[in-house]
VOBAKOL-187176 format. One record per residue (C-alpha): residue in three letters; x, y, z. Coordinates in pm, whole numbers, plus 50000, padded with zeros to 5 digits. Last residue first. Layout:
// residues N
+--------+-------+-------+-------+
| residu |     X |     Y |     Z |
+--------+-------+-------+-------+
|    ALA |     X |     Y |     Z |
...
+--------+-------+-------+-------+
END
This chain:
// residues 344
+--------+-------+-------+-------+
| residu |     X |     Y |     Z |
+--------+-------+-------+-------+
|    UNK | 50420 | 51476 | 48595 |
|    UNK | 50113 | 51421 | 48350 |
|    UNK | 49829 | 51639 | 48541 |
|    UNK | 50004 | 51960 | 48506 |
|    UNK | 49786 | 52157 | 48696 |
|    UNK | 49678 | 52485 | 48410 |
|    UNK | 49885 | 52810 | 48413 |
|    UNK | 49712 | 53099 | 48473 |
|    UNK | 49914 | 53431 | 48344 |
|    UNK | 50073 | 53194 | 48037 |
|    UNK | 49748 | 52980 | 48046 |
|    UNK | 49533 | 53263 | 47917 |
|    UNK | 49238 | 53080 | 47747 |
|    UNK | 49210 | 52888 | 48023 |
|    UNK | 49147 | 53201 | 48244 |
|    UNK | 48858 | 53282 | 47986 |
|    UNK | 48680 | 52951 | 48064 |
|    UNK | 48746 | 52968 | 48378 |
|    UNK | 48594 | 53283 | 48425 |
|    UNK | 48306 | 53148 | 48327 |
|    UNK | 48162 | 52795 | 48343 |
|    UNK | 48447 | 52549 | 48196 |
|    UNK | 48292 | 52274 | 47946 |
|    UNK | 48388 | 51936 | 48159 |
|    UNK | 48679 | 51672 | 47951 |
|    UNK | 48541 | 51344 | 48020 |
|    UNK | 48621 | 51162 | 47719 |
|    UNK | 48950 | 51353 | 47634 |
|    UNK | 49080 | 51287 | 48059 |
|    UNK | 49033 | 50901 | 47958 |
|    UNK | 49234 | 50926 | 47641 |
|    UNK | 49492 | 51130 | 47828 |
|    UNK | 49526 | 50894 | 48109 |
|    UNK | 49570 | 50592 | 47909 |
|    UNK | 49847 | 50766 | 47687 |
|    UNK | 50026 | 50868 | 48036 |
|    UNK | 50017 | 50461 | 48173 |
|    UNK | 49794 | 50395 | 48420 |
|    UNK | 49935 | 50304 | 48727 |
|    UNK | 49991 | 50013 | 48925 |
|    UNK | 49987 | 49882 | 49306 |
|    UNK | 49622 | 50009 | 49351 |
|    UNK | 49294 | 49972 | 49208 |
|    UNK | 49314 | 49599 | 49404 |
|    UNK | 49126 | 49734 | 49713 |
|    UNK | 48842 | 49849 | 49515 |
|    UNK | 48783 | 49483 | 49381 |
|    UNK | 48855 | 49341 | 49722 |
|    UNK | 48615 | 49576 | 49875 |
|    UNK | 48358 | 49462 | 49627 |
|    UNK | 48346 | 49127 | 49697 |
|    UNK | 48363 | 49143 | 50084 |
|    UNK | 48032 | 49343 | 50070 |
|    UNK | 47835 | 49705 | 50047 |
|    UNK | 48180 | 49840 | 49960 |
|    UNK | 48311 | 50188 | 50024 |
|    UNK | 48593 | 50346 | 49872 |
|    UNK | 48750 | 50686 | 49988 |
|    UNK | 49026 | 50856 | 49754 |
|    UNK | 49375 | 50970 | 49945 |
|    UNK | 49673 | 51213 | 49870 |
|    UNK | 49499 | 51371 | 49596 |
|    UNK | 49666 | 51692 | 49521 |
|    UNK | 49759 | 51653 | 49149 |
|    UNK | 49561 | 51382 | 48965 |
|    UNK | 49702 | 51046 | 48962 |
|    UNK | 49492 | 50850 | 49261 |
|    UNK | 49154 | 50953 | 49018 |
|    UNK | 49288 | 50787 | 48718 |
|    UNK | 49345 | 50497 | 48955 |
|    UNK | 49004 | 50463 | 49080 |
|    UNK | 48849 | 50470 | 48694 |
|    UNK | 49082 | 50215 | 48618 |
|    UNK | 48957 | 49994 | 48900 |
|    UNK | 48599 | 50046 | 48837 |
|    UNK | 48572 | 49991 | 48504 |
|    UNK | 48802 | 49642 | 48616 |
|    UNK | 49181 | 49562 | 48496 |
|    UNK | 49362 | 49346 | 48221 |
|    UNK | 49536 | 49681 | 48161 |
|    UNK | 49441 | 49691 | 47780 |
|    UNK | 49072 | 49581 | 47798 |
|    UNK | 49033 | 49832 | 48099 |
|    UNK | 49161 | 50119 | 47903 |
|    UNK | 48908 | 50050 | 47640 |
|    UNK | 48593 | 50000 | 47867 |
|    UNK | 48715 | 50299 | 48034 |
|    UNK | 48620 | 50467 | 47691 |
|    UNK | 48313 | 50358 | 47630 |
|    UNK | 48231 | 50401 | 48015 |
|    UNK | 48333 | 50777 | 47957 |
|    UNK | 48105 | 50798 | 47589 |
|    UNK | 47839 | 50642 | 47807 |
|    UNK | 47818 | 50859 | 48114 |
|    UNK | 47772 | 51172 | 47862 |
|    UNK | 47524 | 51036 | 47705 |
|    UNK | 47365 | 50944 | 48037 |
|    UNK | 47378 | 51343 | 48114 |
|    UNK | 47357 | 51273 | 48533 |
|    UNK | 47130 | 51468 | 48730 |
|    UNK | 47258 | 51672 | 48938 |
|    UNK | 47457 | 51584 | 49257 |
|    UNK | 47453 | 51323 | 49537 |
|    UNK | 47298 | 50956 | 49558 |
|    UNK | 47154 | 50769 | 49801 |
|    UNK | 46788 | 50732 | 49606 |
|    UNK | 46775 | 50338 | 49530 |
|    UNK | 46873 | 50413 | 49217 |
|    UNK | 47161 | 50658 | 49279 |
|    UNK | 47295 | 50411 | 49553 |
|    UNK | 47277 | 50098 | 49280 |
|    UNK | 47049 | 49736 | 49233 |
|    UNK | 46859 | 49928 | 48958 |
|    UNK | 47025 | 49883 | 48669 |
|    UNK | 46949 | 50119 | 48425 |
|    UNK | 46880 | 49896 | 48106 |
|    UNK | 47116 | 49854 | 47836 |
|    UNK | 47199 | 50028 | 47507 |
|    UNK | 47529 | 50187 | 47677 |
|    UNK | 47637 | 50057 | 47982 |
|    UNK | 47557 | 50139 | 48343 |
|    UNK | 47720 | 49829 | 48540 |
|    UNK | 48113 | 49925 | 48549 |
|    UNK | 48146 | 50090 | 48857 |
|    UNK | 48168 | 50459 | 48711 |
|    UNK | 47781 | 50475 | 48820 |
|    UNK | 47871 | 50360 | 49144 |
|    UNK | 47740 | 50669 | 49315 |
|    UNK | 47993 | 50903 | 49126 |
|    UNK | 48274 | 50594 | 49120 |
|    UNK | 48497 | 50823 | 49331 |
|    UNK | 48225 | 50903 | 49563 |
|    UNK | 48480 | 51135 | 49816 |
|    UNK | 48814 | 51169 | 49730 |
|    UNK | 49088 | 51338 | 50002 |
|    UNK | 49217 | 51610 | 49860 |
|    UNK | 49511 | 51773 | 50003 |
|    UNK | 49585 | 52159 | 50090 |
|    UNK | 49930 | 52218 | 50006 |
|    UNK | 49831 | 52618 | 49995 |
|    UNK | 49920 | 52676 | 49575 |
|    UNK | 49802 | 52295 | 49485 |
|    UNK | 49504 | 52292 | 49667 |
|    UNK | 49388 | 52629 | 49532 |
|    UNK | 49507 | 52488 | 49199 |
|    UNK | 49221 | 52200 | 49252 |
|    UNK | 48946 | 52383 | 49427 |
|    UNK | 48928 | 52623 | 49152 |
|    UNK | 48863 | 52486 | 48841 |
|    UNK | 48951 | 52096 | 48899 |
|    UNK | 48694 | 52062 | 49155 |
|    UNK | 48404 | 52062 | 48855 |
|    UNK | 48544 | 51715 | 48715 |
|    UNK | 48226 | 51537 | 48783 |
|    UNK | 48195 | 51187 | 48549 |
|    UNK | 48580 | 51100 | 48577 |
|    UNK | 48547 | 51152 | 48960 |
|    UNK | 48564 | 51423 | 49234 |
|    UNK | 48355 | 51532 | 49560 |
|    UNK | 48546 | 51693 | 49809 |
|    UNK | 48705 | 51620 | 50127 |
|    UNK | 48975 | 51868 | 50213 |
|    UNK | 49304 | 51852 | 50382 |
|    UNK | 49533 | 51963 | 50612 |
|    UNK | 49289 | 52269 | 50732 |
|    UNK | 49496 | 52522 | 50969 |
|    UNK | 49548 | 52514 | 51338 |
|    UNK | 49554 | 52884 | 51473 |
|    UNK | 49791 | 53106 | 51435 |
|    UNK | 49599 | 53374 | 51440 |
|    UNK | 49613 | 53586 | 51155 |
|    UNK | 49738 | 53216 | 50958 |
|    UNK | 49405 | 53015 | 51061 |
|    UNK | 49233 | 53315 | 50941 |
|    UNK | 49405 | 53295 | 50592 |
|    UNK | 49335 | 52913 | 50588 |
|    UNK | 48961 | 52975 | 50624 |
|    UNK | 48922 | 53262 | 50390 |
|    UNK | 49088 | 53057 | 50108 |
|    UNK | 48829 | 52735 | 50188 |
|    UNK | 48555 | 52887 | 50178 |
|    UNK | 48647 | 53135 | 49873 |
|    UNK | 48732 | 52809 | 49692 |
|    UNK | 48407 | 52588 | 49773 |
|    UNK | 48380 | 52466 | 50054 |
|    UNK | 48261 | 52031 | 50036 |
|    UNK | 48454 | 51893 | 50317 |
|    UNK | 48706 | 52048 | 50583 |
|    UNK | 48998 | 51908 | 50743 |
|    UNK | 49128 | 51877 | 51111 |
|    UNK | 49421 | 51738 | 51245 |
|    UNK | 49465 | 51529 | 51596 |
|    UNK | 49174 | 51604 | 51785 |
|    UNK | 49082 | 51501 | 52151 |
|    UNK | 49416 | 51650 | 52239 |
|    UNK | 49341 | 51962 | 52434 |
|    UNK | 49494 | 52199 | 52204 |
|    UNK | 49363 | 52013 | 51881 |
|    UNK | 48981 | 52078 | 52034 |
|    UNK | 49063 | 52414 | 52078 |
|    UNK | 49201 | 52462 | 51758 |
|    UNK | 48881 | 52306 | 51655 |
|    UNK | 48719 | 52624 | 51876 |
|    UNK | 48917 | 52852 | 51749 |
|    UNK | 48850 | 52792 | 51357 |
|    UNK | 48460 | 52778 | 51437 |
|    UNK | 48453 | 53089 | 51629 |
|    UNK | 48700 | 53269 | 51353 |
|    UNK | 48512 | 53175 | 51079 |
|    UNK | 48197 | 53347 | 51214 |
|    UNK | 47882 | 53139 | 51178 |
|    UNK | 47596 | 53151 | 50967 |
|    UNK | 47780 | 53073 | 50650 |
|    UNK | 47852 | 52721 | 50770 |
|    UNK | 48075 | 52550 | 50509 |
|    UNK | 48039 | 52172 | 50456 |
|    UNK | 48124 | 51857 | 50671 |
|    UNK | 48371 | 52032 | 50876 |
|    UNK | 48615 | 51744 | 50895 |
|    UNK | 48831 | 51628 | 51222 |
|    UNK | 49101 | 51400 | 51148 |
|    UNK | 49272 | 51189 | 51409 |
|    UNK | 49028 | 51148 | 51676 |
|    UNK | 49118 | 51080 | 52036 |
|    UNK | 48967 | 50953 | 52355 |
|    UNK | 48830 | 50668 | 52157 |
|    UNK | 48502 | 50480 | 52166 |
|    UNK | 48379 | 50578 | 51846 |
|    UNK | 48042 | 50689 | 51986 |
|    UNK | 48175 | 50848 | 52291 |
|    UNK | 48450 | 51017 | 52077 |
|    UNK | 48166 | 51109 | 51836 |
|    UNK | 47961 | 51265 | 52132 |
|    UNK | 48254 | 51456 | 52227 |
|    UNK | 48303 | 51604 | 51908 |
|    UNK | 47901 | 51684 | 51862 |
|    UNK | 47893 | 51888 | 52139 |
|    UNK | 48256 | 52103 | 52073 |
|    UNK | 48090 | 52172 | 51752 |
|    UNK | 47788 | 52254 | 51810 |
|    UNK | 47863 | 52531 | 52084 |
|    UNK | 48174 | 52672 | 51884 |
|    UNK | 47944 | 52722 | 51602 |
|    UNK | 48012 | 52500 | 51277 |
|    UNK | 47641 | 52390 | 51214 |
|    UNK | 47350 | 52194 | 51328 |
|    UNK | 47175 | 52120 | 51694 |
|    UNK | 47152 | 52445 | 51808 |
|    UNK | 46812 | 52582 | 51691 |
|    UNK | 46717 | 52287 | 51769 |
|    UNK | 46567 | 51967 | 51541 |
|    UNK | 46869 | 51750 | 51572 |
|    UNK | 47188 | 51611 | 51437 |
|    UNK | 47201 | 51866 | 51179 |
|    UNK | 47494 | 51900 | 50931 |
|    UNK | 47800 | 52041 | 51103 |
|    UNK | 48048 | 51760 | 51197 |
|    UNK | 48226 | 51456 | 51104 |
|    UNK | 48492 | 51192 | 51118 |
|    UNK | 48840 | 51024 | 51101 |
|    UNK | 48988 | 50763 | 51215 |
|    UNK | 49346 | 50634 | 51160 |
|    UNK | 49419 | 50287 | 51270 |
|    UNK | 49665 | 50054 | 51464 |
|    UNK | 49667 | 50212 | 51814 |
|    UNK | 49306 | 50177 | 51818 |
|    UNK | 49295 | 49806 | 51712 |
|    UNK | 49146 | 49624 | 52049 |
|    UNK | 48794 | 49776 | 51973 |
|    UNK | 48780 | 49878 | 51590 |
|    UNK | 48435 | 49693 | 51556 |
|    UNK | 48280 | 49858 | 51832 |
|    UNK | 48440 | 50218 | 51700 |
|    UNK | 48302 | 50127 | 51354 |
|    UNK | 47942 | 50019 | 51468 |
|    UNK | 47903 | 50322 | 51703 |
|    UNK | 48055 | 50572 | 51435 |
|    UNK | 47807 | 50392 | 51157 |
|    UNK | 47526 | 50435 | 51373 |
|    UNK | 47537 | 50843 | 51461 |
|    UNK | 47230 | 50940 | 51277 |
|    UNK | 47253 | 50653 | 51021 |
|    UNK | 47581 | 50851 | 50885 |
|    UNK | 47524 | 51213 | 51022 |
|    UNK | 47798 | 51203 | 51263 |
|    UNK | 48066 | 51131 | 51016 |
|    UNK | 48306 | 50841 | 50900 |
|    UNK | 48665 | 50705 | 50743 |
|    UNK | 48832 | 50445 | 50846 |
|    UNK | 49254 | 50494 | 50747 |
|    UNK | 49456 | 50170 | 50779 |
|    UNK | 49455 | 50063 | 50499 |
|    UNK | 49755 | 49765 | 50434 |
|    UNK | 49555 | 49530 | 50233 |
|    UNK | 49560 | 49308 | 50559 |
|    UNK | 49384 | 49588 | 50760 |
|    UNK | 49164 | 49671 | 50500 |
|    UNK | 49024 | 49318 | 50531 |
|    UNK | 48969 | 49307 | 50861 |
|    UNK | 48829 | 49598 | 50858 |
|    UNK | 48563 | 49395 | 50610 |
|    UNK | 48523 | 49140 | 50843 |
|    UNK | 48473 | 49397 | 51166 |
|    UNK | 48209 | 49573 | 50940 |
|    UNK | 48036 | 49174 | 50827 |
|    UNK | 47977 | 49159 | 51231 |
|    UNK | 47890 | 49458 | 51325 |
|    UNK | 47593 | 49563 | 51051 |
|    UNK | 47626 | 49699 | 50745 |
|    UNK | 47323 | 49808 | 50603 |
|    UNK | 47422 | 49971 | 50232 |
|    UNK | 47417 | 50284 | 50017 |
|    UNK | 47071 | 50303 | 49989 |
|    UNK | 46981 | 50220 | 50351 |
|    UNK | 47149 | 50554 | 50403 |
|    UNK | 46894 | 50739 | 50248 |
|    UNK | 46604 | 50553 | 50370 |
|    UNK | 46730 | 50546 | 50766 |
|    UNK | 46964 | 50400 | 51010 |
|    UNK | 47146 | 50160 | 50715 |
|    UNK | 47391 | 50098 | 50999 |
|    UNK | 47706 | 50087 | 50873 |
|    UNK | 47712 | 50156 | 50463 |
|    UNK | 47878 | 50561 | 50535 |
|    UNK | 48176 | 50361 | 50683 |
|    UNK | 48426 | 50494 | 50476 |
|    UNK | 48722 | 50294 | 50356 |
|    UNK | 49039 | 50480 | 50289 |
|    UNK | 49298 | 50414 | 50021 |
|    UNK | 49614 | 50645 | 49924 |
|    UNK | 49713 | 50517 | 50301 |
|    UNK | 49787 | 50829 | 50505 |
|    UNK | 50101 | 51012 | 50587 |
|    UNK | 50107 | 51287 | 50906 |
|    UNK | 50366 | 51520 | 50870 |
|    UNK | 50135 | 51827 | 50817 |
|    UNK | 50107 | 52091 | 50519 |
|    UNK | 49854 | 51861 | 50312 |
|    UNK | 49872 | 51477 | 50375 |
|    UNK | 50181 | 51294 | 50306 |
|    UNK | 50130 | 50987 | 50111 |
|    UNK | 50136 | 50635 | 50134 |
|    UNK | 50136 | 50363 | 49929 |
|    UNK | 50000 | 50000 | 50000 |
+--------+-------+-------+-------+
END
């Protein structure tokens, strides 16, 4: 298993997590993405743990607080072995109180996870999205608070968008206050949006990304084909999915052409479309979830080889996104805004 460095820190992380969104199944949504229960989550840790990850990824939210029971249950006796990380700011509750990044939410909902998880520790703490409500400095303090008394290791954000992000690390620096590491975003052959902003922001403040839905809701998994039906046995399906809706054209003509890589590598869909995503700049680590042992041992093998530059090109040509403006126009000026270069 490879490791890299995450962000501006000195902590290195498998370039595999698993995320335990599937434990539990508390409620519809959830359901949809799987209903993992204790005993098939400690087999497939077990798993991970012999593939070499070591990095168990989770959030409050997941089946209302569930999957961090079921994972810190299943991770008893292995603490000292693992990296966890987890979740705050969507609601827990129906108060007034019971959502967002204030200082009183926050500090609430980190103790309950370390209840939950059974640890005294976690090592990444993620804002789960931006709060606009709430004064960037309160929330920044108080997870530098949490870092300062130990119950948090690094902390990470999910789902800003650039100005979110850029305001964020330039408090962190007033102050001196811990700074984001990383940042959970949402990135695949099918939704190449993070690449305008999010991506060169990375780059420029060593911010990392760490990969959420890198199949796009399993629809990169190798089942939605051109001239057949829709299965139905998937998260976007069954109603667990995220984003708009999909252009199935557009699907196909990326399938097509994963098809073709995969025919030349000897490899899954689903494993070439994992290790295009491991090769773009800033990705340190890409999240893969399995509703069984079958799949995680298909994810798990998307590593140990790389695509060769010719493969990545013809894969980047059939998913190339139309910029919205200005990135259109900055494109159109690469000598004052030079584009990642993804073939290093």
């Amino acid at each position: 298993m490879e490791y890299r460095q995450l962000g501006a820190s000195g902590l290195h992380v498998p370039v595999l997590s698993f995320g335990t969104a599937t434990f539990g199944g508390g409620n519809d949504f959830f359901k949809a993405w799987g209903n993992t229960q204790l005993n098939e989550a400690k087999q497939l840790i077990n798993l991970c743990l012999d593939a070499g990850v070591n990095f168990f990824d989770t959030a409050n939210v997941y089946s209302h607080g569930v999957s961090e029971e079921i994972l810190g249950q299943a991770l008893e006796g292995l603490r000292n072995k693992v990296l966890i990380s987890t979740k705050a700011t969507f609601p827990m509750g129906s108060g007034p109180n019971d959502f967002g990044s204030s200082r009183f939410h926050l500090l609430e909902q980190a103790e309950a996870s370390l209840r939950r998880l059974k640890t005294d520790h976690i090592d990444i703490y993620h804002l789960h999205g931006f709060d606009g409500n709430t004064p960037v400095e309160e929330t920044l303090k108080a997870l530098d608070d949490l870092i300062t008394s130990g119950k948090v290791r690094y902390i990470a954000c999910s789902n800003f968008s650039g100005w979110h992000l850029m305001k964020s690390l330039s408090v962190s620096e007033r102050y001196g206050w811990a700074r984001y590491i990383a940042h959970q975003a949402y990135y695949s052959l099918l939704d190449r949006e993070f690449e305008w902003e999010l991506m060169p922001l990375g780059i420029d403040q060593n911010v990392s990304t760490i990969v959420w839905s890198p199949l796009a809701s399993g629809q990169l998994g190798g089942k939605f084909r051109r001239g057949q039906p829709i299965p139905q046995d998937n998260r976007r399906s069954q109603g667990g999915s995220h984003g708009p809706e999909t252009n199935m054209e557009r699907l196909y003509t990326i399938v097509d052409a994963l098809d073709e890589v995969a025919e030349e590598t000897g490899k899954s869909v689903a494993q070439v479309a994992l290790n295009w995503v491991l090769q773009r700049p800033t990705v340190a680590n890409i999240i893969i979830g399995a509703r069984n042992e079958e799949q995680l041992k298909q994810n798990l093998a998307a590593v140990g080889w790389n695509l060769s530059i010719e493969q990545i090109k013809k894969l980047d040509a059939a998913s190339e996104t139309p910029a919205v403006y200005p990135y259109w126009h900055q494109r159109q000026n690469t000598k004052l805004n030079p584009l990642p270069n993804f073939y290093k």
